[in-house]
Each structure stands twice: as structure tokens, then as C-alpha cells.
N, C-alpha and C positions, 0 to 999 in steps of 0.2 A: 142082302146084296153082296156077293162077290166081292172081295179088296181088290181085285182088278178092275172091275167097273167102278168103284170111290174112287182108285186112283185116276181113272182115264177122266171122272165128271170134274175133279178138283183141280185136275191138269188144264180141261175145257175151261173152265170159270176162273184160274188165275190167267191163261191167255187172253181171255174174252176182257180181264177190266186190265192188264199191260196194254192192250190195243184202245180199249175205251178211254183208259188216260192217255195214251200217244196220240190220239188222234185227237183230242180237246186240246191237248198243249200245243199242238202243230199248227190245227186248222182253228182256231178260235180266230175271230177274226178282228182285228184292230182295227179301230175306228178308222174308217176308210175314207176313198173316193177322190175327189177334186184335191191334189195338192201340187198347184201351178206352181212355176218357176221355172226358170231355163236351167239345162242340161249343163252351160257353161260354168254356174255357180259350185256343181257338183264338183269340179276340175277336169282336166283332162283324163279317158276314158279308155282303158286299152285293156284286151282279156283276151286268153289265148283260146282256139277250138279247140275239139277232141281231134282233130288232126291236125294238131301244131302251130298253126298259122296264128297271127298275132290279127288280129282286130280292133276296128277304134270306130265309136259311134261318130266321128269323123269321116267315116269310111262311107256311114251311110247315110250323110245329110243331103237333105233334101228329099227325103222318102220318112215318110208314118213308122215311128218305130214302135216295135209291141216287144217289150221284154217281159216274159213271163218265167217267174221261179217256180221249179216244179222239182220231181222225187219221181225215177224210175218206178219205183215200186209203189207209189199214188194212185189206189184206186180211179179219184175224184181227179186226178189228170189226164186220164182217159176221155173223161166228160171234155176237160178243159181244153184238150188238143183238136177237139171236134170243132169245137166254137171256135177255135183258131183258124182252123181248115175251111170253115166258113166264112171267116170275115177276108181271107187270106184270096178265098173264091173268087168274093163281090165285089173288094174294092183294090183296085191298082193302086203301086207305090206302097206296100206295105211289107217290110221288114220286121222278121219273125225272128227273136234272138232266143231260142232255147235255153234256161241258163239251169242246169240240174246240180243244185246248190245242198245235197245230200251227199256230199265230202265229210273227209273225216277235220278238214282245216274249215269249214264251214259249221259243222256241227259244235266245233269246240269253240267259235266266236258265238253262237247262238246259244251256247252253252246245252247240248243236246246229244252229250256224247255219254249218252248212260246206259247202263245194263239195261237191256228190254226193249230199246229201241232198236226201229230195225236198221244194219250195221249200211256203211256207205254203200254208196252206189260206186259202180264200178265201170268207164266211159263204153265199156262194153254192154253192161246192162240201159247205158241212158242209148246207147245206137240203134238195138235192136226193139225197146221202147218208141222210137224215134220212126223207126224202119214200119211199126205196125201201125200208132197212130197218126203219125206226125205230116211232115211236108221234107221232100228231100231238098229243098231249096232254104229252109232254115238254118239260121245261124246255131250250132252246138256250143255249147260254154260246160265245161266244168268249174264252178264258181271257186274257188281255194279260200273263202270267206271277205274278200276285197269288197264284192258286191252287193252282199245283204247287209255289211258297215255301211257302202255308200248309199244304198236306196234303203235301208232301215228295217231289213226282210224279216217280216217277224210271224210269216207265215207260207204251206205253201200251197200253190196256184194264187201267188201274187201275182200282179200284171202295175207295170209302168207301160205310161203311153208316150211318146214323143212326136209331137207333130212336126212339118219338115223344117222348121227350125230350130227345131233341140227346147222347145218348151215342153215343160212335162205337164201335160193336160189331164191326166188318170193316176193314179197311183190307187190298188185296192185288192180286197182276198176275195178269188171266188166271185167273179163279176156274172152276169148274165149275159149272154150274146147281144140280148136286146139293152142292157145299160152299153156293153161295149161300142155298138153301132152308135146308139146317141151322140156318145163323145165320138165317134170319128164320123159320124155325119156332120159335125160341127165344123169342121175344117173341108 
């Protein structure tokens, strides 16, 4: 065999297990689901968009809030923006907070800032992201790590759910459309 083809197969098969570990550290999924409490316990709540504006789940009480952490470059975000787009569809009064927490000040809180991951996103790459899957009515967040401290982000396609009181009803990795409906058919 060729030392150019050993080189290319051994190039192939140290990328293949850097993405097999990156994606088990990222998406492994912590014990999930139902972690009630109000919004208000968290403290007061304010993050800037990717066009500057200052935001506060203040802003949006009295509507379903869905905040979901997610990575421009997230295969399995593709999935997840769909189901969003769906639940976004069906039911009124639902606020979509984008929060693309693949910063270089979020990776260094989650301690994720190593050789071989792949490098931050850039509000550029979360817009045009945004632009093919998403909703142009969603809120944009680039998270500066504030947010995966407060909500305990230890994965992503997390999703917090906030019913129109600021109670959080969901907290979970990688939900199903049909667990997501459950919990907001409840309210």
C-alpha cells in the first residue's frame, strides 16, 4: 500500500475517534427531564442578541418560553430546529430563544476549549444556520457562558421550557417532539 494512502487512512481514523470523543463529551446526555421551579429563583435574566439588543425573559412573560442550546455546526441541531419549527407551527404564544452557547467564553466555562474541538461559532455562522433551519422570528443569543452556569448546560440541543409564568416545566438533552408536546400540552 502506498504511504500516501496509510497516511490519508490514519488521518481518516484519527479524525473519525477526535469527532467520536467530541460528540460523547458534548451530547452524552445528563440525567434529564422535569426540573420544576420558577424562572424567578434563577434571578433576574437579561442576554444580549446577535444584533445588540438587550433582552430579559421579562420581556417575554406571559408566553411559553423554549430556550434551546444549540452549536452552529450541530449536525443533530438541524433535527432539533425542525421539531422546534413544529411545535412553533401548532401552538400560539411560544417564544423561541436560540441560544448558540459554542463561544469561546462558554466553552472555557464548560471547560471545552481543547485542541480537536471544533473552534467557536461565529454570530455569523449561528445567522446563516438560523437563516436555513430555523424561524426568523426567534430570539438569537450568543451565550458569553452566563447561561449554561445558570441553566447547568452540560449538553447541546438542551431545551428549558418556561410556561407563561416563568415556571420551568422541561429542562432536557435531545427531547423528542412528542416528549416536547406532552409538556406543553400540559399547560
Amino acid at each position: 500500500m502506498p504511504a500516501r494512502r496509510i497516511f490519508a487512512l490514519a488521518a481518516a481514523m484519527i479524525l473519525l475517534v477526535t469527532a467520536g470523543y467530541t460528540a460523547y463529551n458534548i451530547v452524552k446526555t445528563p440525567e434529564s427531564n422535569s426540573q420544576p421551579g420558577k424562572a424567578a429563583e434563577l434571578g433576574h435574566i437579561d442576554f444580549k442578541t446577535i444584533d445588540g439588543e438587550t433582552v430579559s425573559l421579562a420581556d417575554v412573560e406571559g408566553r411559553v418560553v423554549i430556550l434551546w442550546f444549540m452549536a452552529a455546526w450541530c449536525p443533530s441541531c438541524v433535527y432539533m430546529a425542525d421539531v422546534l419549527n413544529s411545535l412553533h407551527d401548532e401552538y400560539d404564544g411560544i417564544t423561541i430563544i436560540a441560544v448558540d452557547f459554542w463561544t469561546k467564553e462558554s466553552l472555557e466555562v464548560l471547560g471545552l476549549n481543547k485542541p480537536g474541538y471544533p473552534p467557536p461559532d461565529s454570530p455569523e455562522m449561528f445567522r446563516r444556520f438560523v437563516n436555513s433551519y430555523g424561524d426568523p422570528t426567534w430570539i438569537l443569543v450568543m451565550d458569553d457562558g452566563t447561561l449554561v452556569k445558570r441553566f447547568d448546560v452540560k449538553s447541546i440541543d438542551y431545551i428549558v421550557i418556561m410556561d407563561r409564568s416563568g415556571n420551568i416545566l422541561y429542562t432536557g438533552a435531545a427531547p423528542s417532539l412528542a416528549e416536547l408536546e406532552s409538556v406543553i400540552k400540559t399547560f
